[in-house]
N, C-alpha and C positions, 0 to 999 in steps of 0.2 A: 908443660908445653906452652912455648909463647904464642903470641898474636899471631906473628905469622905464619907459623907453623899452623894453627888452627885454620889460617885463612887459607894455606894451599891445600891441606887436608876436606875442607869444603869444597872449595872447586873441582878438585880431581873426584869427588863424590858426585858432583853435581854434575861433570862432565862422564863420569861410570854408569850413572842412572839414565842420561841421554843417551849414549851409545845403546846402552838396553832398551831403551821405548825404540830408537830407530830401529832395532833388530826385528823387534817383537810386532810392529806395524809391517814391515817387508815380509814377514812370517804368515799375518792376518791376510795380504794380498792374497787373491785365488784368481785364476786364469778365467777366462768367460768360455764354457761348452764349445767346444768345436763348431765352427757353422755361426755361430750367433753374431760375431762380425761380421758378418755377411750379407746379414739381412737387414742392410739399410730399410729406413722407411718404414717397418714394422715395431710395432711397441712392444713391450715386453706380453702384454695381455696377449695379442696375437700369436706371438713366439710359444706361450703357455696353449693355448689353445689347442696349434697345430699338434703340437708334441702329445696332448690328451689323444686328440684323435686318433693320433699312430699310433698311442700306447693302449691305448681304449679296442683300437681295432686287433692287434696282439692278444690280447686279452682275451678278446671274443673267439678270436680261432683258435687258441689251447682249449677254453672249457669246451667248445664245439665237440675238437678232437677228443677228449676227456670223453665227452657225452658219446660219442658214438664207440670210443672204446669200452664204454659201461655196458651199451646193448649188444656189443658184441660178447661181452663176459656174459651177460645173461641169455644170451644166443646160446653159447657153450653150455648151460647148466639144465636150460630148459628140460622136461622130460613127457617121453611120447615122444610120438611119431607123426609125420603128416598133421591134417587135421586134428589130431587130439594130442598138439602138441602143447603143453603148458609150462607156466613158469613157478618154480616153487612159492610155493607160500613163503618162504622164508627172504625170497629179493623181489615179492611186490611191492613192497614200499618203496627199496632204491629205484626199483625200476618207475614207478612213477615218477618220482625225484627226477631224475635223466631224462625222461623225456618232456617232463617239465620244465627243464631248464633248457632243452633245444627249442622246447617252443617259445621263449622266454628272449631265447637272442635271437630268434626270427624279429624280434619286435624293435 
């Protein structure tokens, strides 16, 4: 192979590997969350913040739901009647648990 053969051989290489870095940067781009252009004026901290809070408050009202779905399972299992109604030996732990953990997001 002559010179110049070597030297177009280089370029179209060196012009193939750019073509690929441009690709693969337009690839790395990611769009911004819905809403976040939106919210001039606020910085990312606060952006992160609010979204804790909604996802934090989410959060609280399934285990909530969770927990009272626990005492009503042990509602169903209880045995007795009336006043001498009790809870098995075998769901006083979970049942502490549960309501442990309703007094827990009261706080």
């Amino acid at each position: 192979m002559d010179e110049g053969g070597q030297e177009e051989s280089c370029q179209e290489g060196q012009e193939a590997a750019a073509r690929y870095a441009q690709h693969r940067r337009a690839e790395a781009e990611v769009d911004p969350p819905e809403g976040i252009l939106e919210q001039e004026g606020k910085t990312i901290l606060d952006i992160a913040r609010e979204a804790y809070r909604e996802l934090s408050g989410t959060a609280s009202t399934i285990c909530r739901h969770l927990g009272f779905a626990g005492i009503a399972i042990i509602w169903i299992f209880r045995t007795g009647e009336g006043q001498a109604a009790r809870v098995p030996a075998s769901l006083a732990g979970p049942a502490i648990l549960v309501v442990a953990s309703l007094t827990l997001d009261l706080l």
